[in-house]
Structures are given as C-alpha cells and as structure tokens.
C-alpha positions in Angstrom: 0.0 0.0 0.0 1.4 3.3 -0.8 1.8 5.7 1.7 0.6 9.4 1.4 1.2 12.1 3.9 -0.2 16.0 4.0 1.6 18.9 4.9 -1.0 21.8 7.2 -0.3 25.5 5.8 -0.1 28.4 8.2 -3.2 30.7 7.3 -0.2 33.5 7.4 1.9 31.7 4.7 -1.1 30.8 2.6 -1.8 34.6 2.4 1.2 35.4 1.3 0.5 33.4 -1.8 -2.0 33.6 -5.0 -3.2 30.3 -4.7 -6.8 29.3 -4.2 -8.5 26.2 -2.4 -8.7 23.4 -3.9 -6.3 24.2 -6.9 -4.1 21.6 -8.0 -0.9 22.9 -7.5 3.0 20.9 -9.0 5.6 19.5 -6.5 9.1 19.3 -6.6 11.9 17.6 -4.9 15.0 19.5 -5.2 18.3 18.6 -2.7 16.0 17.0 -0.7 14.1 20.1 -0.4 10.0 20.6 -1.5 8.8 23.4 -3.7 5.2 23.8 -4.4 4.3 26.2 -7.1 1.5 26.4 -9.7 1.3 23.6 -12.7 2.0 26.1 -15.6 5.3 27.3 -15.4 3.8 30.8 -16.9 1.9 31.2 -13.9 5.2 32.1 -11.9 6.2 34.7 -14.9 5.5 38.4 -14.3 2.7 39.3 -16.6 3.4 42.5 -18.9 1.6 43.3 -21.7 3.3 43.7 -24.5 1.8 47.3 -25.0 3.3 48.3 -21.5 7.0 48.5 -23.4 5.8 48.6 -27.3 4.0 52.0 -27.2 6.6 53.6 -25.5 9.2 52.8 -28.1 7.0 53.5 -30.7 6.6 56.9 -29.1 10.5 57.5 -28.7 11.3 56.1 -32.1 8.9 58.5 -33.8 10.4 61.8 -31.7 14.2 60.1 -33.3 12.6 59.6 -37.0 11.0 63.1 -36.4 14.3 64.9 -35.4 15.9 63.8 -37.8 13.6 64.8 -40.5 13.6 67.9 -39.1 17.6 68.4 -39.3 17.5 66.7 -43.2 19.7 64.0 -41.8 19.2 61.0 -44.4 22.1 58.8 -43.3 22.5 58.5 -39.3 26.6 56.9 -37.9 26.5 54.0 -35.5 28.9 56.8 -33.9 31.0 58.6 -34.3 28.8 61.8 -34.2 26.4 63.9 -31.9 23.6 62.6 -34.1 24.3 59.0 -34.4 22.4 55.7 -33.3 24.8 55.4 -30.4 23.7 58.8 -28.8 19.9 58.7 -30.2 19.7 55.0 -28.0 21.7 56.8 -25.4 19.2 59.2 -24.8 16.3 58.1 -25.3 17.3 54.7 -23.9 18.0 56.0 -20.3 14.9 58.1 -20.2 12.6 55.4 -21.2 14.1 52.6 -19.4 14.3 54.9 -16.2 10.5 56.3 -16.5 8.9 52.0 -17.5 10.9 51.0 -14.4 9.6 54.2 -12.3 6.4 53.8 -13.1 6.0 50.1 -13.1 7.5 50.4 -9.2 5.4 52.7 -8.0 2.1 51.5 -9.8 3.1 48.1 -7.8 3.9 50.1 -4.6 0.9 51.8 -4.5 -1.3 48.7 -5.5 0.1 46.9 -2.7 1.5 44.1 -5.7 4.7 42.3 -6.3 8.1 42.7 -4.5 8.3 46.8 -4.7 5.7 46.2 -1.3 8.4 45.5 0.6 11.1 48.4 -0.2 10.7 51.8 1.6 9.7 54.6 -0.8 13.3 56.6 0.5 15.1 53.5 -1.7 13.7 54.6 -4.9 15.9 57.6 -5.8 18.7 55.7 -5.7 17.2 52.3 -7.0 16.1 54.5 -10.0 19.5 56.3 -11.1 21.4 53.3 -10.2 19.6 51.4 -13.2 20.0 54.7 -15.5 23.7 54.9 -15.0 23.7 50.9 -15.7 22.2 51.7 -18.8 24.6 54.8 -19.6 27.5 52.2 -18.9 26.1 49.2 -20.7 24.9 51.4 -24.0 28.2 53.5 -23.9 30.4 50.3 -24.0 28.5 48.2 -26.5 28.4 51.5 -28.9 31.7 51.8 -28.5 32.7 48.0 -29.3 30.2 48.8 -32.3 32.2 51.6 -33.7 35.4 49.6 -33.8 33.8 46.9 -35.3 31.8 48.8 -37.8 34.1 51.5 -38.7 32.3 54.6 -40.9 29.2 52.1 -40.7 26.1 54.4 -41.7 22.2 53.3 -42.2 19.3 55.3 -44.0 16.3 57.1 -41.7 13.9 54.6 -41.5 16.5 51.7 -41.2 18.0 53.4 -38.1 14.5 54.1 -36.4 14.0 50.5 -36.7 17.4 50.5 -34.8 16.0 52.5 -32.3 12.5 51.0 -31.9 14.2 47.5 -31.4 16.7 48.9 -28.8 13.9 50.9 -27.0 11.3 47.8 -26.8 13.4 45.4 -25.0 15.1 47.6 -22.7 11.6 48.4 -21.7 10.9 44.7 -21.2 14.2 44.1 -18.8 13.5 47.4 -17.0 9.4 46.4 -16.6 10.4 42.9 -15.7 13.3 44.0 -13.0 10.7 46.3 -11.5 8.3 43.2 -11.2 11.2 41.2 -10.0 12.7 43.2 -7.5 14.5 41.6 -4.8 17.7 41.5 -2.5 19.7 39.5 -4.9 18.5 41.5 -7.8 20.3 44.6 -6.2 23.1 42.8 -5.1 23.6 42.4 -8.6 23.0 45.6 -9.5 25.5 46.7 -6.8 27.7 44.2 -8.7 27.6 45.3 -12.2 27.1 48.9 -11.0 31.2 48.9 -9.5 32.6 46.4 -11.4 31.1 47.7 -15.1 31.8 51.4 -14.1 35.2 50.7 -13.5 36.1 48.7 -16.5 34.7 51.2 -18.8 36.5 53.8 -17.2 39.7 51.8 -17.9 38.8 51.1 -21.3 37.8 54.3 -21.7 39.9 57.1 -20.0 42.9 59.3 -22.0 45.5 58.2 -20.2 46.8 53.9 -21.4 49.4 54.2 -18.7 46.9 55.2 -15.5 48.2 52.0 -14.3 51.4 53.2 -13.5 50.2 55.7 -11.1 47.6 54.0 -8.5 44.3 53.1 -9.0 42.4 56.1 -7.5 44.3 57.8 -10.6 40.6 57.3 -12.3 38.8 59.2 -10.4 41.5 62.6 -10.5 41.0 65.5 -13.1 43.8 64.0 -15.2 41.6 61.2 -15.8 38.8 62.1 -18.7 36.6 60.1 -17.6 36.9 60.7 -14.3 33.2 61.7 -13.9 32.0 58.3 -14.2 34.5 56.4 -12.4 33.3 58.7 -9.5 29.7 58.5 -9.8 30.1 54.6 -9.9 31.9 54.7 -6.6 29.0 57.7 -5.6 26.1 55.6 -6.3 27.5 52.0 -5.6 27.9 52.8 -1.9 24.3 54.9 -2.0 23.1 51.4 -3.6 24.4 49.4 -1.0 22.8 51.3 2.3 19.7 51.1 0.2 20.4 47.4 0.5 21.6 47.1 3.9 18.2 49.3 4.9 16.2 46.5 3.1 17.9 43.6 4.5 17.8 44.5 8.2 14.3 45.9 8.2 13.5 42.0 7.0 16.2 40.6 9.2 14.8 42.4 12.4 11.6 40.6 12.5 13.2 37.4 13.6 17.2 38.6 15.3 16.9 41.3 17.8 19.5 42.7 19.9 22.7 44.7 19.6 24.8 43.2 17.9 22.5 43.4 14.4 22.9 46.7 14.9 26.3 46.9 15.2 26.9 44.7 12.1 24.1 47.1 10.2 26.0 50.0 11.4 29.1 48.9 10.1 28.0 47.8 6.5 26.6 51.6 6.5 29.7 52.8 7.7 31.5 50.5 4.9 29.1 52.3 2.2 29.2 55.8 3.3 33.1 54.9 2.5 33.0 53.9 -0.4 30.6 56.4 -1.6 32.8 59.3 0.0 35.7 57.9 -1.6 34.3 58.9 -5.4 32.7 62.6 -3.7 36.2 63.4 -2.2 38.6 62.1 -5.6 42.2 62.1 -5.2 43.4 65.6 -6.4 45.6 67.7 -4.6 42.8 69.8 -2.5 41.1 66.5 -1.2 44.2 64.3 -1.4 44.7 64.0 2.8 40.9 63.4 3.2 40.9 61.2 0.0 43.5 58.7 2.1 42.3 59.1 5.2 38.8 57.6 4.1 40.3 55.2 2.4 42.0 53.8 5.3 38.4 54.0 7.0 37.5 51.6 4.9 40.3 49.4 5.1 39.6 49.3 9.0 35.8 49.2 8.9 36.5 46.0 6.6 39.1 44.6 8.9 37.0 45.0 12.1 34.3 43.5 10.1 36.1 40.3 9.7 37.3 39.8 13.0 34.0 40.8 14.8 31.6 38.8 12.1 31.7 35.5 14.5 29.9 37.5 17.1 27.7 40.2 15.0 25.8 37.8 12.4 23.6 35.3 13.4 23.9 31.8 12.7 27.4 31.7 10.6 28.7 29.0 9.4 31.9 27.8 9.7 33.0 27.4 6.3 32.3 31.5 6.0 34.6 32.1 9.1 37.1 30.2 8.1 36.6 32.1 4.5 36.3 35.5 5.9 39.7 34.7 8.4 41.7 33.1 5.0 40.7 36.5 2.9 41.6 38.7 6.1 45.4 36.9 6.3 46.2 37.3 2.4 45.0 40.8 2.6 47.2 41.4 5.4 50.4 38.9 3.9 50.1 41.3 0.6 50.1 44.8 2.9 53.0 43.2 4.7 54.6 42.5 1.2 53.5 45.8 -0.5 55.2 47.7 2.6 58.4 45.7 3.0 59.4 44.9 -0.4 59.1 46.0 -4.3 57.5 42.8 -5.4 53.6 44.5 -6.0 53.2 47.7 -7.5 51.0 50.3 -5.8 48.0 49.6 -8.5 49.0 45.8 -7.9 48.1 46.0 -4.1 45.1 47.9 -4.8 43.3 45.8 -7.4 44.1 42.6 -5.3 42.8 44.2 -2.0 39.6 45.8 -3.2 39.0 42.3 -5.4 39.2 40.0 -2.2 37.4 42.6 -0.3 34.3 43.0 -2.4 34.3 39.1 -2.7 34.0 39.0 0.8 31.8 41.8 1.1 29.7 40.0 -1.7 29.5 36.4 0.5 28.4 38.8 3.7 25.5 40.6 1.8 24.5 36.7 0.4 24.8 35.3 3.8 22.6 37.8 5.6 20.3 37.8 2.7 19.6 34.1 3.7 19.3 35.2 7.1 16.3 37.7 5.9 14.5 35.7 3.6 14.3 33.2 6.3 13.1 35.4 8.9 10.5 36.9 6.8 9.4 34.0 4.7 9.9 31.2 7.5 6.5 28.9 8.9 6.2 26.2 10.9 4.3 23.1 9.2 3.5 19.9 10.4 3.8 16.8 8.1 1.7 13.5 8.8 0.6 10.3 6.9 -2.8 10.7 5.8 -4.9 7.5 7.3 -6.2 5.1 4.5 -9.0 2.6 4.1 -7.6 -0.9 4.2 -8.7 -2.6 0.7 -9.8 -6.3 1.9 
C-alpha cells in the first residue's frame, strides 16, 4: 500500500501566496528540499503586456525619425557623431528605461502588488538612477565595441528608427520585468555590475593607457577624462548598497533582535558611506589627505568587520569564518609584502585588496540575505501520513 502524507499550511503563509483552495498545484523535490508552485510554469512569470513597453518605443522612435527629418539627416553613424544611433539610443534609452521602471515600481507600490511592497519609498531615488547609470554604462560600452567593429558604418532614416524602436522595446521589457522582479539579490547584482562595469569602462575608456602606472584612484582625479563616471560609480555603488543594507535588516529584524544586528548594520553603512565618500572626495591635490584618510576607514571598517563577524551575524557557518579569516590573512600577507618589499606595485596592491574585499563583502550581503529571507518567509508546518482505508 502506498503511503501518502499531508503537509498543514499556516493561514499566514497561505496569504502570502496567489493560490486558491482546492487548486491543483505541482511539486518538486529538489536537494531533498519541497517546492510547491502552480502547474504552468507561466503562472510564476510576471505578466506584462506587451503594450506596456511597445508604445513607449514607438513613441521614442517617432520623436528620433522626427528629429531627424527635421535636421535633413538621411544617413545617421552608428557613432561617431552627436547625431548617431549610439547617442539617439543613449538618450532616449536611459529616459525610457528609467520612467517603464519608475512607473511600473510605483504603480506596484501603491497597489500593494509584487516585491516593490516591501522596499521603503526613501530606496527609490537611488534604486532608480542606479539602473539609468547601468544603462549609460552598458549602452556607452557596446556602442563603443560597435564603432570599432563597424568603422564609418552608416544606415538610412527609416532603417536606423528601426534600430531604435528595437533597442527601446526590449530595454523596456528588462526594465518592466526588474521592476516586477525586484529583490535582494536583484540589487546585489546591481550593486555588482554597478562597480565592477563602471570601473572597467572607465579603464577602457579614459585618455591616459598608462593610468596604471600611477595607482588606482588615478581614475577618479582630473587628469583622468573620464573621471566623472569612475566617481559617480563609486558615488552611487555605496548609496546602492545602504539602500540594500536598509532593506535587509528591516526583514532581518523581525526574527534577530539585539545589539549586535545593529552593530553589524551599522558597520555595513559605515563600509558604504566609505565607499561612496571615496568617489565625492577624488584624489586631487585639494582632497588628497581626506581622499586617504577615508580610504584607510575603509580598510579598517573592513578589517574590524572580519574579525567581529563571529559575534555580529547570526547563525554563521563555519566554512564562512574560516573564509572571511583566510581573505583577512592574504589581505594582510600582501600589505606586509606591498610595505616591506618592491614585489607589488602600488596599482598591484590595490586591485588585489579591493578584489578579495568585495568578494568578501559580496558572500556577507549573500549570507545575511539568507538570514532575511528566512526570517521573513519562514512557517512552521506539520507533516503527517494521511490515514487510508484498508482494501480487503
């Protein structure tokens, strides 16, 4: 006889899902873990309609098609120009993608609908520019890998507003969909491609090849041209991350009181402030001694955070301890190395350090994640064997 067993739902969990009685519902078994979730897989998929992000574009493509009329342009550049594709997306890219995800976050704020809910309306600002600069960065560097491919590449009117309408339409999509999607690990990623991308095109991008030669917080000085946006990264990656930290703990604190959250939240704000103050206060000669001097904050904030992690956040594990203790003793083997000896370069030391620290940093934002997802999505539930009718 085959044996069934039935699992009793929390009236406080059930509400916290679509589902209705007596729906037939698809489950999983998945590293020996249960998932229940609705039978059609598009029933877990945000729903947009497609004329949420195709009007939009057509709108924006006609204003580009228009303009250019206007100025007798017949042949638009991939780049190369002030009126090319690259800039005409640029433009029209960041202010569409900024205002579908603006307005699809605060229609599902104000409906009560969807993850927005559960962010504080004072995250927003910063949410908001965040993804705008992404989408400078992003459309900057792929225009620019463009016009070395494609070299004097030029298209007719029409073809280009095509261009433009294509571009336009599926940014609105991603930038819809994120909105509807919106979660901690959606702005840790964010945070992730907000630093990492922002530097890397700054690289790639500034006047000077041999920047390298100097130190690493030569991007962000006035000899740098594009110094602007290696700050702003810095700027808005630390603003990100307290909008982060303020959405974690607010989760967190329902289930782990006490002290030493707060000293951990504290110092993660502390950490961000940093790094944000790091790109307000670049390192030219009028802000060089406070340009250092917060840098070493942050090198201690970060150091003080690994030593005091065992006591501060809540059910670690040993494997991150023994993680966060191995990063701490290489980072302090290579300042021991750096100081004594010729072997690293000052750019050397400084990419290695802020690499293993943002790893770190990156596994201590993923570990208290799990820490708030489980205190704001965790039930009890009681599983028994359902009693059946012997068959004689």
């Amino acid at each position: 006889m085959v044996k069934k067993y039935q699992i009793e739902i929390p009236e406080s969990a059930f509400d916290k899902t679509d589902f209705s009685i007596g729906e037939e519902l698809s489950l999983s078994v998945n590293h020996k873990q249960i998932n229940i979730r609705p039978i059609k897989v598009s029933d877990q998929l945000p729903k947009i309609n497609i004329f949420w992000y195709v009007i939009p574009a057509i709108i924006l493509a006609s204003v580009f098609l228009i303009f250019f009329s206007l100025k007798k342009i017949s042949t638009v550049p991939i780049t190369g120009d002030d009126y090319s594709i690259a800039n005409g997306a640029l433009f029209l890219g960041v202010c569409s993608g900024v205002l579908s995800f603006l307005m699809t976050f605060i229609i599902t704020k104000i409906l009560g609908k969807g993850p927005s809910k559960d962010f504080h309306w004072r995250s927003l600002p910063t949410i908001t520019i965040a993804c705008g600069l992404i989408i400078a960065f992003s459309f900057s560097a792929i225009f620019w890998l463009f016009g070395q491919m494609f070299k004097d590449a030029r298209f007719d009117i029409y073809t280009a507003t095509a261009f433009i309408f294509v571009i336009l339409a599926a940014l609105n999509y991603i930038m819809i969909n994120l909105a509807l999607t919106l979660s901690s690990s959606v702005i840790t990623n964010l945070l992730t491609i907000m630093i990492i991308g922002g530097m890397l095109f700054s690289m790639l991008t500034n006047s000077s090849r041999d920047w390298w030669r100097y130190n690493f917080s030569f991007l962000g000085t006035a000899k740098n041209s594009t110094n602007f946006q290696f700050n702003i990264t810095l700027i808005f990656t630390g603003l990100l991350m307290i909008a982060l930290v303020d959405y974690l703990f607010v989760n967190i604190q329902r289930r782990y009181h006490g002290y030493k959250i707060q000293a951990l939240r504290w110092l993660l704000i502390m950490l961000a402030v940093c790094i944000a103050a790091i790109g307000l206060f670049p390192n030219n000669p009028e802000f060089h001694v406070l340009h250092d001097r917060i840098a070493m904050w942050l090198v201690y904030i970060m150091l003080i955070l690994i030593v005091v992690i065992r006591w501060v956040l809540p059910e670690v594990t040993k494997q991150f301890l023994t993680i966060s203790y191995t990063i701490g003793a290489v980072m302090s083997i290579e300042y021991i190395v750096f100081k004594l000896s010729n072997y690293l370069s000052l750019t050397a030391f400084e990419l290695f350090e802020f690499g293993l620290a943002f790893s770190w940093l990156l596994l201590l934002l993923q570990n208290i994640e799990n820490l708030a997802q489980f205190g704001q999505n965790l039930f009890v539930v009681k599983l028994k064997p359902v009693k059946q009718d012997k068959v004689s």
